[in-house]
N, C-alpha and C positions, 0 to 999 in steps of 0.2 A: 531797213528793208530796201532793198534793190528793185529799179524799176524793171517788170517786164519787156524784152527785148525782142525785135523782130525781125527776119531778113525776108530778102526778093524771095518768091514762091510761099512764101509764109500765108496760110488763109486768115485776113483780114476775122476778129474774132468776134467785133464789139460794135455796134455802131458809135460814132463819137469822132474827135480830133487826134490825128497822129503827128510827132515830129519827127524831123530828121534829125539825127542826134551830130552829124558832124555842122549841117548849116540853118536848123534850125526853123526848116520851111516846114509849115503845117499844113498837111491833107486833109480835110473831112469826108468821112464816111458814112453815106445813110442808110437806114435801114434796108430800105431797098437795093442796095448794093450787095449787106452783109447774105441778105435772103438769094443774091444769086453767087452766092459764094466766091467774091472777090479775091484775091491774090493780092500783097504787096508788091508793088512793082521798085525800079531804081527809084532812087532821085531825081526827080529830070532839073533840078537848081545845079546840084553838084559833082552829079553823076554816081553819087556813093550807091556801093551794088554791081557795080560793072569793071571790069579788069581794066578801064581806064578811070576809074572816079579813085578818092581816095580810101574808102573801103571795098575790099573785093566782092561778089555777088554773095559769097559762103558765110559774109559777115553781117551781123546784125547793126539795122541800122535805123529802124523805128520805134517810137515809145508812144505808150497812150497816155494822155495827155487830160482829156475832156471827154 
């Protein structure tokens, strides 16, 4: 089973820890985030997400984790 995949604009689903799947920096997300309906944003470690990181914004680049 393949993990669940997410990119930039993606609405945050869960509250919990997310990774970046290229560098491996973990976000936490709390509930009170999920409740105002957060968005995935880039990477700000690696920039993945953005036409200068190394996945573009179109690509999925976070996984829930925790």
């Amino acid at each position: 089973m393949t993990d669940k995949l997410y990119k930039v604009g993606d609405k945050v689903p869960q509250a919990g820890r997310y990774q970046c799947i290229v560098c491996g920096l973990i976000l936490e997300f709390l509930p009170q985030h999920i409740e105002k309906g957060v968005v995935f944003n880039s990477c700000p470690l690696c920039f993945a997400g953005t036409d200068k990181g190394p996945k573009k914004p179109d690509e999925d680049i976070w996984k829930f984790i925790a």
